[in-house]
MMTF fields as JSON, N, C-alpha, C and O atoms, coordinates in Angstrom:
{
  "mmtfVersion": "1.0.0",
  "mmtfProducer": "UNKNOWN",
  "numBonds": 271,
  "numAtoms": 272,
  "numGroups": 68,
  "numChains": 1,
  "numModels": 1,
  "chainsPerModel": [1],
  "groupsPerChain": [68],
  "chainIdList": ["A"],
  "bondAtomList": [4, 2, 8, 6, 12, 10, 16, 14, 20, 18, 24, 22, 28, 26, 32, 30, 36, 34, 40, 38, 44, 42, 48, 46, 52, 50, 56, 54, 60, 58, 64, 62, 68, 66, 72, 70, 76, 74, 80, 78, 84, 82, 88, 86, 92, 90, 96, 94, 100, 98, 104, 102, 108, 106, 112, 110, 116, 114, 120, 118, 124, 122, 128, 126, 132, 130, 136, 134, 140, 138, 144, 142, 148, 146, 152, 150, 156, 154, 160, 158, 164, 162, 168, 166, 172, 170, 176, 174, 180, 178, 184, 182, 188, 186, 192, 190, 196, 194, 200, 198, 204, 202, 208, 206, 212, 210, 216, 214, 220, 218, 224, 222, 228, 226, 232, 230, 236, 234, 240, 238, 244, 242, 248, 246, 252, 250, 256, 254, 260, 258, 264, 262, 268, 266],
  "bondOrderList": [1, 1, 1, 1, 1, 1, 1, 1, 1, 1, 1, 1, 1, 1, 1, 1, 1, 1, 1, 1, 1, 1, 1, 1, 1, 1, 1, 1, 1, 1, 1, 1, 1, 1, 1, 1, 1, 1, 1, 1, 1, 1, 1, 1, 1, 1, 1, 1, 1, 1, 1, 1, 1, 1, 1, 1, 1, 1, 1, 1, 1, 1, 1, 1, 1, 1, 1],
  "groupList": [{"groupName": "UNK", "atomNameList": ["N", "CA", "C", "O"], "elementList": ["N", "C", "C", "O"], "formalChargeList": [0, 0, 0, 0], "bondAtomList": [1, 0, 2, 1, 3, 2], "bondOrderList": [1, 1, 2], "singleLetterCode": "X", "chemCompType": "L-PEPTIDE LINKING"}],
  "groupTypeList": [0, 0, 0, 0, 0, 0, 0, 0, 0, 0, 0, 0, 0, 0, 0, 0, 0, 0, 0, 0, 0, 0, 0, 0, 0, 0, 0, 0, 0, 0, 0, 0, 0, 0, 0, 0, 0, 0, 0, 0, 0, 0, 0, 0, 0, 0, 0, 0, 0, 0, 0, 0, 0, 0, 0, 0, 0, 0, 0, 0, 0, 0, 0, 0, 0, 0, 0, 0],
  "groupIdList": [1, 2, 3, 4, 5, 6, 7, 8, 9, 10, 11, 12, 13, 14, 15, 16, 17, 18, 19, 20, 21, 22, 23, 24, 25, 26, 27, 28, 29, 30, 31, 32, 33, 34, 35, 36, 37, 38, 39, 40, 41, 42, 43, 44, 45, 46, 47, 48, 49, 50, 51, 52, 53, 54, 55, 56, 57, 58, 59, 60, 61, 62, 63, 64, 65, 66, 67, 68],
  "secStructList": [7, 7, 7, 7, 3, 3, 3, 7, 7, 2, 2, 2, 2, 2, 2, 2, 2, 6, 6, 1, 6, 6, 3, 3, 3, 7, 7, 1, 1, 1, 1, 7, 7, 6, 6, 7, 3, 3, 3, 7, 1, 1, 1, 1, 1, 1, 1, 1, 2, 2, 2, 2, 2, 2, 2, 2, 2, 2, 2, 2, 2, 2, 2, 2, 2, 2, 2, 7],
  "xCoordList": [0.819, 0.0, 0.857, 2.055, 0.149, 1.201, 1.246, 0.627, 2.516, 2.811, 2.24, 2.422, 1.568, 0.418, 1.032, 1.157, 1.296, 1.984, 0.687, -0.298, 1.069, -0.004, 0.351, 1.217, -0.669, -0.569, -1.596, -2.775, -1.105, -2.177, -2.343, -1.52, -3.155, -3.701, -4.696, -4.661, -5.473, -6.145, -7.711, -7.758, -8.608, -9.984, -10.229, -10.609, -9.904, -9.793, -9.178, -9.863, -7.887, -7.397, -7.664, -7.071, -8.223, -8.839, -10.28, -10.582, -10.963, -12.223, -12.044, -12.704, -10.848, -10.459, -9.788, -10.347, -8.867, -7.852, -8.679, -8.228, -9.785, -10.296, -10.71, -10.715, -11.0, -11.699, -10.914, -11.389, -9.588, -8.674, -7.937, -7.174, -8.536, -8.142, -7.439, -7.734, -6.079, -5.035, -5.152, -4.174, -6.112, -6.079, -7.177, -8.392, -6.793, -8.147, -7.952, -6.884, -9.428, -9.576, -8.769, -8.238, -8.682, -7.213, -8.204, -9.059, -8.12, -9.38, -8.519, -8.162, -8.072, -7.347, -8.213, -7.682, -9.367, -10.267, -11.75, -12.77, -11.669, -13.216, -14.074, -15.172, -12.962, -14.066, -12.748, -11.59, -13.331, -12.491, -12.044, -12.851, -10.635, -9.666, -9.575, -8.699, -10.766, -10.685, -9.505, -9.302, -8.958, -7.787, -6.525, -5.415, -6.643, -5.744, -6.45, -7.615, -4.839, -5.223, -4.315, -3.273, -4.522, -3.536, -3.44, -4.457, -2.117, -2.454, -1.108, 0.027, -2.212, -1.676, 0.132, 0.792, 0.426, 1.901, 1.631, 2.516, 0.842, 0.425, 0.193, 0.321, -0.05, -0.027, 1.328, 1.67, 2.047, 3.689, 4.671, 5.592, 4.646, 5.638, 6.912, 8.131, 6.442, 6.948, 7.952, 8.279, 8.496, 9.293, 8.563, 8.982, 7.553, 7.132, 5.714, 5.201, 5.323, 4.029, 4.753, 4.016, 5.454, 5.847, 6.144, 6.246, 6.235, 6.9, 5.501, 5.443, 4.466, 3.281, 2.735, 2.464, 2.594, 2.23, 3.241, 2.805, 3.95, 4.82, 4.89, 5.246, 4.676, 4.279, 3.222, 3.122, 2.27, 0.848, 0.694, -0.269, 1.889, 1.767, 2.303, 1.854, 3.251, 4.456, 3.868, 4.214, 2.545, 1.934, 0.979, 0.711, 0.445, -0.915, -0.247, -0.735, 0.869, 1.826, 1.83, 1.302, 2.689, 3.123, 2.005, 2.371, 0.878, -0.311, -0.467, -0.436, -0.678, -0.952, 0.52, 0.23, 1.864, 2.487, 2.147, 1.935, 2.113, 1.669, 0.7, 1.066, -0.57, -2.015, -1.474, -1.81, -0.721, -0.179, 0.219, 0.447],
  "yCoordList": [-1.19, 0.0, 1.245, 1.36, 1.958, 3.614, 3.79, 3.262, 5.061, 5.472, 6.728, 7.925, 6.211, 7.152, 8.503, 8.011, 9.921, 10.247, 10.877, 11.574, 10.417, 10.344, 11.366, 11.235, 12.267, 13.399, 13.708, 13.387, 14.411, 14.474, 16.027, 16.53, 16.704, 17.866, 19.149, 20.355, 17.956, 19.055, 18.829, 18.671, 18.873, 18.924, 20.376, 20.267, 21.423, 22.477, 22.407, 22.418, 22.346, 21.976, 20.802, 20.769, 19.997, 17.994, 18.702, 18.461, 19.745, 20.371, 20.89, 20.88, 21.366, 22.914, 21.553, 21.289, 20.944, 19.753, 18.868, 18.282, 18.481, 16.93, 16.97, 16.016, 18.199, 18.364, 18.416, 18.237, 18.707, 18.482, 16.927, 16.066, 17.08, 15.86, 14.525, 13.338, 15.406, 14.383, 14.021, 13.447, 14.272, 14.346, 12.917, 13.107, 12.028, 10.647, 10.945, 11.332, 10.69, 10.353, 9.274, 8.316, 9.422, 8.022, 7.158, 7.528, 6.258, 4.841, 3.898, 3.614, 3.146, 2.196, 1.232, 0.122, 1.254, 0.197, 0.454, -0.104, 1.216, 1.23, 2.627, 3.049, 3.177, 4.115, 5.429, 5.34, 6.536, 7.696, 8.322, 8.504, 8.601, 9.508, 10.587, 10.986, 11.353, 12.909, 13.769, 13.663, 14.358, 15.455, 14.151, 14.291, 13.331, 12.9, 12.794, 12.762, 12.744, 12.776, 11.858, 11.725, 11.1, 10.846, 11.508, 12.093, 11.698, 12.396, 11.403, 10.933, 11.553, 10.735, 11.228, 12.106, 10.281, 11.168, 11.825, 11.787, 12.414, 13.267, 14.778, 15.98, 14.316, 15.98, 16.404, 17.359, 15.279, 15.745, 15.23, 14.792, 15.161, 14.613, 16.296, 16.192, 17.076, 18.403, 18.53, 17.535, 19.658, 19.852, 21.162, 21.598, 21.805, 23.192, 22.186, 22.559, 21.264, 20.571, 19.742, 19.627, 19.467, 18.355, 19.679, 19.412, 20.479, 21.067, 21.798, 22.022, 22.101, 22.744, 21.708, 22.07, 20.595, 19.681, 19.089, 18.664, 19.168, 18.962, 20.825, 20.876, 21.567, 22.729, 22.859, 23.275, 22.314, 22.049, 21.107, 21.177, 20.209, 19.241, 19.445, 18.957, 20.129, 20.833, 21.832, 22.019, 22.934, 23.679, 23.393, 24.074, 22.371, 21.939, 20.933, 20.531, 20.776, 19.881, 20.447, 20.092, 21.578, 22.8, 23.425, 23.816, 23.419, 24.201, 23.524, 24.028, 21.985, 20.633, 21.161, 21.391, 21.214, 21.783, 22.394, 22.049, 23.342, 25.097, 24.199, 23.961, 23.821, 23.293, 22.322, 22.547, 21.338, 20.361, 20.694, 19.904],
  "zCoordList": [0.0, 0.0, 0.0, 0.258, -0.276, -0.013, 1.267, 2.191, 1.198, 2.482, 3.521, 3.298, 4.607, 4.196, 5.786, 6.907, 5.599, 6.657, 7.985, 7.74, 9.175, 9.831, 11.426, 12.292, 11.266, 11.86, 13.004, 12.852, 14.305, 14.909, 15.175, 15.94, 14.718, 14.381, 15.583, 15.825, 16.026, 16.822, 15.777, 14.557, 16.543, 16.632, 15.314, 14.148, 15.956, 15.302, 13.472, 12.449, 13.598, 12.633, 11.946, 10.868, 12.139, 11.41, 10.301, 9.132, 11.471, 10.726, 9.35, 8.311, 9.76, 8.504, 7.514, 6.45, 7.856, 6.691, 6.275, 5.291, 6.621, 6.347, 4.651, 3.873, 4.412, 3.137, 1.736, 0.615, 2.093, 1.481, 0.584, 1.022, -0.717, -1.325, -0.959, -1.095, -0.283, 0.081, 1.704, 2.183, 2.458, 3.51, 4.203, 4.229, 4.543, 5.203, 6.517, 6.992, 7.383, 7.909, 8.821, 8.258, 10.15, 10.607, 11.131, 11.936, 10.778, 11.809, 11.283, 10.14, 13.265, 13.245, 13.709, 13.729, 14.094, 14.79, 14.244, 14.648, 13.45, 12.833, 13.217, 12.855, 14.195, 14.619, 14.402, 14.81, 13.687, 12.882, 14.41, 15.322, 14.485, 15.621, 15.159, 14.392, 15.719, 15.299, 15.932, 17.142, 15.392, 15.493, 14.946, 15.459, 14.271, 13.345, 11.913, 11.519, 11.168, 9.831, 9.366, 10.009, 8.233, 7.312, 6.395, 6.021, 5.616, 4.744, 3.391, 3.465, 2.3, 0.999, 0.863, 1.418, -0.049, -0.815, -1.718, -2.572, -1.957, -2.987, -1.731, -1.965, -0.873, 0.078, 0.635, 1.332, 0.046, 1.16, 0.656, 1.345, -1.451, -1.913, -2.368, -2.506, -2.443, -2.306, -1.316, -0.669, -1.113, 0.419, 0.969, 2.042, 0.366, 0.704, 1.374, 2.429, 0.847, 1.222, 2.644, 3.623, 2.689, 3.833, 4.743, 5.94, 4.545, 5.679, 6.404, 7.613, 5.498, 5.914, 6.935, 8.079, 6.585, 7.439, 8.899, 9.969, 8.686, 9.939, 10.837, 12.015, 10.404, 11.101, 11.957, 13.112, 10.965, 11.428, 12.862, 13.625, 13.033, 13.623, 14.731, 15.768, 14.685, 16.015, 16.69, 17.856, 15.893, 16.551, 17.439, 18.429, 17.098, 17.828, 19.107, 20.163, 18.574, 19.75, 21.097, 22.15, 20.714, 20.957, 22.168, 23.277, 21.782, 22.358, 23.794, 24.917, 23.297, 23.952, 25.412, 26.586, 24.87, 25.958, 26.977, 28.139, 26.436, 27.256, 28.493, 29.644, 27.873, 28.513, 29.609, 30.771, 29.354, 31.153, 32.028, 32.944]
}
């Protein structure tokens, strides 16, 4: 199968990305893990695209910090 890169986003941000072509839904047991995404190689075969998404990913990280 392809390689699919798998991100955890935030509730907020999953809303705004999901709609996005290259972007699935993550369900490892049948039931969809909202504030993750996968996202195709077609959303992150670029280096300007991979990097949007790993930004995306460090910020919402990031937030998750601050909050413990």
């Amino acid at each position: 199968g392809d390689s699919l890169l798998m991100l955890r986003v935030g509730e907020e941000n999953y809303q705004k990305e999901i709609s996005k072509e290259v972007c699935l839904p993550m369900d490892f047991t049948g039931r969809v893990m909202r504030g993750y995404l996968f996202v195709t190689p077609d959303g992150f075969d670029l280096e300007d695209d991979l990097e949007y998404w790993i930004k995306l990913a460090l910020s919402y990280n990031e937030e998750l910090l601050k909050h413990s």
